[in-house]
N, CA, C and O of each residue as an XYZ file, in Angstrom:
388
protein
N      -0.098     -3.775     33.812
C      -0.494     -5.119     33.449
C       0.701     -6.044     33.680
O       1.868     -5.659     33.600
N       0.275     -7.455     34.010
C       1.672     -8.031     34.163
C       1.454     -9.125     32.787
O       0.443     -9.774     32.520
N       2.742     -9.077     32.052
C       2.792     -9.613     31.269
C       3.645    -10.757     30.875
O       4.837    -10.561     30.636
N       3.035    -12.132     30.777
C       3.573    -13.524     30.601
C       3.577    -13.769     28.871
O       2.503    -13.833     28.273
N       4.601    -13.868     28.306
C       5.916    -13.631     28.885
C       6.716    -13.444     27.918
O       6.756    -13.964     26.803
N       7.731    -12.214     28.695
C       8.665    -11.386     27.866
C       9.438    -12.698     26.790
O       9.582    -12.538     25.578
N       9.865    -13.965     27.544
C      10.690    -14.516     26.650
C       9.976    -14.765     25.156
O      10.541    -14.860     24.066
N       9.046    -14.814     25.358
C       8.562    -14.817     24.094
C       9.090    -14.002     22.887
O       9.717    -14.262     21.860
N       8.382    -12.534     23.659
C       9.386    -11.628     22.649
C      10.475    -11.666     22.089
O      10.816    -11.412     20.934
N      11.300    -12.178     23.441
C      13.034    -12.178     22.949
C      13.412    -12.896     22.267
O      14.391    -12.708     21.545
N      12.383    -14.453     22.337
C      13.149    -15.439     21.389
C      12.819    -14.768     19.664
O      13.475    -14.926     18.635
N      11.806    -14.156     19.860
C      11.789    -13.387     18.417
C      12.242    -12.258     17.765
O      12.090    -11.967     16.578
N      12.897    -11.553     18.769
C      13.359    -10.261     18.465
C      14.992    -10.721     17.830
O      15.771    -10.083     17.122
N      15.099    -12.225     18.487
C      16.384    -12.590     18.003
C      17.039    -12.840     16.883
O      18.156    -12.600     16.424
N      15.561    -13.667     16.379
C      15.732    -13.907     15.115
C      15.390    -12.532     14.210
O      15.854    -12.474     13.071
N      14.710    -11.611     14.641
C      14.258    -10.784     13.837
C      14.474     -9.098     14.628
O      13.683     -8.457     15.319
N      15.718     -8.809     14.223
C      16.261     -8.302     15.243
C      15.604     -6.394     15.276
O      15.821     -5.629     16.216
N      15.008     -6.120     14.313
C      14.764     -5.368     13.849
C      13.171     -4.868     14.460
O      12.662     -3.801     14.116
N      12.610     -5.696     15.272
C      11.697     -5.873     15.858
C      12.100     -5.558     17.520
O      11.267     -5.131     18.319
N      13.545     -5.857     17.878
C      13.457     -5.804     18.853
C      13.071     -4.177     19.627
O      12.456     -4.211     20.693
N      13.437     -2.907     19.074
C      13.167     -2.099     19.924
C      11.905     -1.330     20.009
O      11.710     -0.378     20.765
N      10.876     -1.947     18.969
C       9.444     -1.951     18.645
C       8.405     -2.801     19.803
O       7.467     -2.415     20.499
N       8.927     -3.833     19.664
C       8.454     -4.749     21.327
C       8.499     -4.452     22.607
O       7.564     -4.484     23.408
N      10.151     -4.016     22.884
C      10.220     -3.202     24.006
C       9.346     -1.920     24.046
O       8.648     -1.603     25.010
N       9.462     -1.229     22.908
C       8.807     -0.358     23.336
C       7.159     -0.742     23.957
O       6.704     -0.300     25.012
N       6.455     -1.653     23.018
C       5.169     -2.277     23.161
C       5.167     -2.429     25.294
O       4.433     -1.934     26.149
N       6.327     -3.310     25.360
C       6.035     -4.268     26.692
C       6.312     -3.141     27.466
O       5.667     -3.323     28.498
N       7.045     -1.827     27.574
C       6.818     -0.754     28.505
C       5.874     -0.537     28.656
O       5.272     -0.610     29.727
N       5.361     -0.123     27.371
C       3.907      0.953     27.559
C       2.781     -0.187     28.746
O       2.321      0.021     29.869
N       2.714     -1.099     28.017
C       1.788     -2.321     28.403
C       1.948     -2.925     29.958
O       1.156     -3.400     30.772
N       3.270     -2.681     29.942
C       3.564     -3.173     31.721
C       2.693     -1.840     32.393
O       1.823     -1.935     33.259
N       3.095     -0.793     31.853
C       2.526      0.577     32.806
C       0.950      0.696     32.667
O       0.386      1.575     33.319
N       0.217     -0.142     31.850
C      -1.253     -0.004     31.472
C      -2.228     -0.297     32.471
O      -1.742     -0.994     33.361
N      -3.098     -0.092     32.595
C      -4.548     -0.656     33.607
C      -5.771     -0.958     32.502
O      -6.920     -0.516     32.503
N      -5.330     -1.574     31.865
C      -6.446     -2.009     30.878
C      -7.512     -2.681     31.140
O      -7.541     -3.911     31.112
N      -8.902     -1.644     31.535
C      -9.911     -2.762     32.489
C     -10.617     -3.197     31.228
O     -11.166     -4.298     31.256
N     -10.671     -2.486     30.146
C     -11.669     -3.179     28.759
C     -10.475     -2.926     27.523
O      -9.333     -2.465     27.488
N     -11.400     -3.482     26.593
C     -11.075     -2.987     25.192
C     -10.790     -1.683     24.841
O      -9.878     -1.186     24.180
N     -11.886     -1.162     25.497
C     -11.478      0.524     24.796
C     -10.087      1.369     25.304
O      -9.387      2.167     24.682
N      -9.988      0.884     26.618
C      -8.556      0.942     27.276
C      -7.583      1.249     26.567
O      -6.997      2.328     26.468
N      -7.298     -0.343     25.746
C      -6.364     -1.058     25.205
C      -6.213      0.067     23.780
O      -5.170      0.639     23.466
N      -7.258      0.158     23.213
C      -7.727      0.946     22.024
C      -7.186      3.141     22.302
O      -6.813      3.858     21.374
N      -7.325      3.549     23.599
C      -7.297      4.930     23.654
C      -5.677      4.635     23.910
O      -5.273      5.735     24.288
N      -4.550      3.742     23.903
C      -3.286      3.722     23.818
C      -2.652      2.854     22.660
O      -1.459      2.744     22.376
N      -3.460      2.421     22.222
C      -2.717      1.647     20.363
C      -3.730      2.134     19.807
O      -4.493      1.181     19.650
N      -4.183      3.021     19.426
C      -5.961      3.361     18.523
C      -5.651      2.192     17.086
O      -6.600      2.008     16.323
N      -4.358      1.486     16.814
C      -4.557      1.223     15.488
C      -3.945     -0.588     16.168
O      -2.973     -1.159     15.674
N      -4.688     -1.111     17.200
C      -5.017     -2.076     17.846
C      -6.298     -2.841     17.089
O      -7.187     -2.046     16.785
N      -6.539     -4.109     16.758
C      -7.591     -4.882     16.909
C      -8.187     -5.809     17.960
O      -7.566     -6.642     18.620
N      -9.225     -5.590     18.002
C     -10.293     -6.076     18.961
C     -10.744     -6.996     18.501
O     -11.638     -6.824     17.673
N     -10.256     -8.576     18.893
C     -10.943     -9.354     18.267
C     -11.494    -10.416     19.264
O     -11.360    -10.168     20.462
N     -12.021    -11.420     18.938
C     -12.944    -12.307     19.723
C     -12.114    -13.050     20.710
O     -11.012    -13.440     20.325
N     -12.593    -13.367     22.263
C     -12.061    -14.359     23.100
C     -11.359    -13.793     23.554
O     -10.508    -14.438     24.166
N     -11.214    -12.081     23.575
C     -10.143    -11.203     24.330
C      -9.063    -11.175     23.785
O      -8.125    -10.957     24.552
N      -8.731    -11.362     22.370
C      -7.479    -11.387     21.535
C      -7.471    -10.131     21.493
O      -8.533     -9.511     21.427
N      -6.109     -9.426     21.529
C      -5.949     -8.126     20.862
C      -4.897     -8.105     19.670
O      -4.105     -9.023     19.887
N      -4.693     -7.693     18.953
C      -3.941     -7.810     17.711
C      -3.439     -6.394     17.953
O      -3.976     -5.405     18.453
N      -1.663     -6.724     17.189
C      -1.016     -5.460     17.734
C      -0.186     -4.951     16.382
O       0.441     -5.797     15.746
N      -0.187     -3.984     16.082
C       0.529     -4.118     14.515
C       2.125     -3.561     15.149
O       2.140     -2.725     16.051
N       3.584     -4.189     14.501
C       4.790     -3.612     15.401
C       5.640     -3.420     14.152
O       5.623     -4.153     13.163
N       6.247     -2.534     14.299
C       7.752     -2.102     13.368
C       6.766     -1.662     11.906
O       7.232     -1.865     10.785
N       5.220     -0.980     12.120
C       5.365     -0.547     10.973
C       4.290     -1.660      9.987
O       4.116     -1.510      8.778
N       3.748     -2.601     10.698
C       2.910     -3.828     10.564
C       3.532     -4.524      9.957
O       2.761     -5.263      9.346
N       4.952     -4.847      9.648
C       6.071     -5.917      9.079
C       5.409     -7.359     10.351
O       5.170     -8.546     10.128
N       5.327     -6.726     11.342
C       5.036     -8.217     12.733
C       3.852     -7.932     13.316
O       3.240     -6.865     13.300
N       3.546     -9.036     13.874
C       1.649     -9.054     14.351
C       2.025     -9.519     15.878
O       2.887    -10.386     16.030
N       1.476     -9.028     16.819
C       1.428     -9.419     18.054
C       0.379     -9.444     18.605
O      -0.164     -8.350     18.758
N      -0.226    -10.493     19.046
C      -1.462    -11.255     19.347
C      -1.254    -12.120     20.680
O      -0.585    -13.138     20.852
N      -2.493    -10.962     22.066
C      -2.222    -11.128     23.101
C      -3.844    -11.809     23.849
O      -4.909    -11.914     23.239
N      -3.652    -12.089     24.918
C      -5.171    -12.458     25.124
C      -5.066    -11.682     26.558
O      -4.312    -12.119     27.428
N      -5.756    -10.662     26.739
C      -5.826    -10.109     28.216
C      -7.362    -10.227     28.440
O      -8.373    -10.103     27.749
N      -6.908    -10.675     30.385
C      -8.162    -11.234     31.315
C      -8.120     -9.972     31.968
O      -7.330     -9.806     32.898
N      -8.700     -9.276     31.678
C      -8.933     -7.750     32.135
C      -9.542     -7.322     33.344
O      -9.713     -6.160     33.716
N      -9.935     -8.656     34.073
C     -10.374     -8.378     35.399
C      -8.971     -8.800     36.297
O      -8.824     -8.416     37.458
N      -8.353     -9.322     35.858
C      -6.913     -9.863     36.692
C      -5.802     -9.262     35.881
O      -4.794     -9.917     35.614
N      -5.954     -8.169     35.532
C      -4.916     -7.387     34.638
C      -3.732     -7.984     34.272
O      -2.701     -7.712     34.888
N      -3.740     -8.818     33.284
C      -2.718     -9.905     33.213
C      -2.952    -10.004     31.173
O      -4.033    -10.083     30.589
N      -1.572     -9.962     30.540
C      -1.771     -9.986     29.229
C      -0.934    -11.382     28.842
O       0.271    -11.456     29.087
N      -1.241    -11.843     28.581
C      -0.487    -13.355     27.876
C      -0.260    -13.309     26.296
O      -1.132    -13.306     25.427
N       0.811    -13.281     26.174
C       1.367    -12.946     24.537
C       1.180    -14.481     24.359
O       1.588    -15.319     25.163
N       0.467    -14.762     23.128
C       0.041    -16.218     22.369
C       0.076    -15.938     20.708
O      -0.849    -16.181     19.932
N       1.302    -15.400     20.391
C       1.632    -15.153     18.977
C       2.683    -14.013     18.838
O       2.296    -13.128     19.602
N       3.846    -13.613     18.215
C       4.320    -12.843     17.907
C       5.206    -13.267     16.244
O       6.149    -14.055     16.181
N       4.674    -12.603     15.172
C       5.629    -13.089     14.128
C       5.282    -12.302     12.736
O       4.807    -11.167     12.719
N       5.519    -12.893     11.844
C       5.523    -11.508     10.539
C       4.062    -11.817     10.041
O       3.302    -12.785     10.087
N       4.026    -10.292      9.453
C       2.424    -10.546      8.413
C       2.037    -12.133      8.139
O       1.131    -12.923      8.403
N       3.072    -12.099      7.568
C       2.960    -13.733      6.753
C       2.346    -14.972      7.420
O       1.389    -15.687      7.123
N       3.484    -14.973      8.714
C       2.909    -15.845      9.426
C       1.731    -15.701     10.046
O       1.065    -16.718     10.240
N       1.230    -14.406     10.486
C       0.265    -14.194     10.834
C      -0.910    -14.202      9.958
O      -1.925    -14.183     10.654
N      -1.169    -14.223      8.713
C      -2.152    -14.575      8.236
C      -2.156    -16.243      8.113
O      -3.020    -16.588      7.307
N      -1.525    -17.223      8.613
C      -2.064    -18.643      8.602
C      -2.934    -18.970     10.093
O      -3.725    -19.891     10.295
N      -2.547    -18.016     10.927
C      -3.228    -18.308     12.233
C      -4.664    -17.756     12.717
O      -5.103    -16.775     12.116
N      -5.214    -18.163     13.472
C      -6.545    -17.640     13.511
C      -6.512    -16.893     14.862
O      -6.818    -17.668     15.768
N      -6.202    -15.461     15.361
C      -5.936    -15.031     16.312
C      -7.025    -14.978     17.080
O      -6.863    -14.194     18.014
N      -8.465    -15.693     17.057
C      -9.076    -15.875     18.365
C      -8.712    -16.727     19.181
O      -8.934    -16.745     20.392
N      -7.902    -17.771     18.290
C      -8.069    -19.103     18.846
C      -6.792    -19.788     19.431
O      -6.673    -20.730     20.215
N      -5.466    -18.648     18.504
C      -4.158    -19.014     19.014
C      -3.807    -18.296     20.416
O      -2.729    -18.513     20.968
């Protein structure tokens, strides 16, 4: 999958540094993926959410951080549109961010 975009991660792994080798690990696996559906996405994170508008919800470091991606699965392409703690992640509405 090609994935837009790493800086994202980094600007957060910066602040939250403890995250960083949890992400990397995430953006390996995910660069090497062919995720043509959901279930894809699901038989390599089984503890992944499937949520509406092609959001996937990603639990990282242990579910301390939420990573919330939107992949167009016919153009194998994942766009990270959220990365941040529980906390913050419960004010956002991950179909829509």
């Amino acid at each position: 999958m090609r994935i837009i975009s790493k800086r994202t991660l980094r600007l957060f792994w910066l602040h939250h540094p403890q995250a960083e080798e949890p992400l990397k690990a995430w953006y390996r696996v995910a660069e090497k993926a062919k995720w043509e559906t959901p279930s894809k996405v699901k038989e390599q994170f089984g503890n992944a959410s499937i949520v509406g508008n092609n959001r996937v919800v990603f639990n990282v470091h242990g579910n301390s951080y939420r990573l919330v991606v939107k992949v167009e699965y016919q153009l194998g392409i994942v766009f990270v549109r959220f990365v941040g703690t529980h906390a913050e992640y419960d004010t956002i509405d991950a179909e829509t961010v």
